[in-house]
SEZA-810507 format. One record per residue (C-alpha): residue in one letter; x, y negated, z negated. Coordinates in steps of 0.2 Angstrom, whole numbers, plus 5000, padded with zeros to 4 digits. Layout:
N
AXYZ;...
! end
This chain:
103
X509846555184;X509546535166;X508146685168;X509746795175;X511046755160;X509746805147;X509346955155;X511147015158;X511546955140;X510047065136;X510747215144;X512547195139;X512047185119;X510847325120;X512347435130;X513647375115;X512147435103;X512147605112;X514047645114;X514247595096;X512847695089;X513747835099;X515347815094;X514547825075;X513647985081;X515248085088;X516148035072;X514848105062;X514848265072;X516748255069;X516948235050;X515348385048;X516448515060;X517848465047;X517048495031;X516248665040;X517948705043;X518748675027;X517248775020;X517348925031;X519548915026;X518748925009;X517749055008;X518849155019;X520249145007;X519249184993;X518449365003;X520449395006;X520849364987;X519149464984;X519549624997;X521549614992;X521349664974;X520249794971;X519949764954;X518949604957;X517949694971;X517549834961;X516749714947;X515849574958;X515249684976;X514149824978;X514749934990;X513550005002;X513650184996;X513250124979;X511750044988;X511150214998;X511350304980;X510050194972;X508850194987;X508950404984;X508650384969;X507350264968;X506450384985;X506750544973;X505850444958;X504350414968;X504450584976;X504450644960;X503150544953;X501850564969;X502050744968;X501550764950;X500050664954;X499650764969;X499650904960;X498950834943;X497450804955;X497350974963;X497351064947;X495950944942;X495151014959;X495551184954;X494751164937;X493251084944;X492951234956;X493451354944;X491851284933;X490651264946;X491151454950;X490851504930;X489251414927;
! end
């Protein structure tokens, strides 16, 4: 009998232990869904400030056309830059053949 309370006394403490570390965990979940929320209501209010006054958008965002012209730019640049030294090269060909011919 003695064999049967201490085993019982055994299970209902480690089922308190369980519940209560539980408990703890919803209420963490709880409290981190609250601050995600209050962060999200603050990040939307400051992307409505940001989008409702175009002066503030204009100096902090780049918008994605300004993007697309620097990447054309930047791919005109190297354009650039590779033809010249294709063509640096073949005139260097040229030359070369031009004095294997003379010789």
């Amino acid at each position: 009998m003695a064999i049967f309370q201490f085993f019982k006394f055994i299970i209902q403490s480690s089922c308190q232990f369980y519940s209560q570390e539980e408990a703890t965990w919803s209420n963490n979940l709880v409290k981190q869904a609250k601050k995600q929320k209050i962060k999200s209501n603050r990040v939307n209010k400051q992307n409505k400030q940001i989008f409702n006054n175009p002066k503030v958008f204009v100096k902090n965002h780049i918008t994605k056309k300004q993007i697309k012209q620097k990447m054309w730019t930047i791919h005109q640049m190297f354009n650039s830059k590779m033809t010249n030294l294709i063509m640096d090269s073949k005139l260097k060909l040229i030359k070369q053949i031009l004095a294997k011919i003379n010789l």
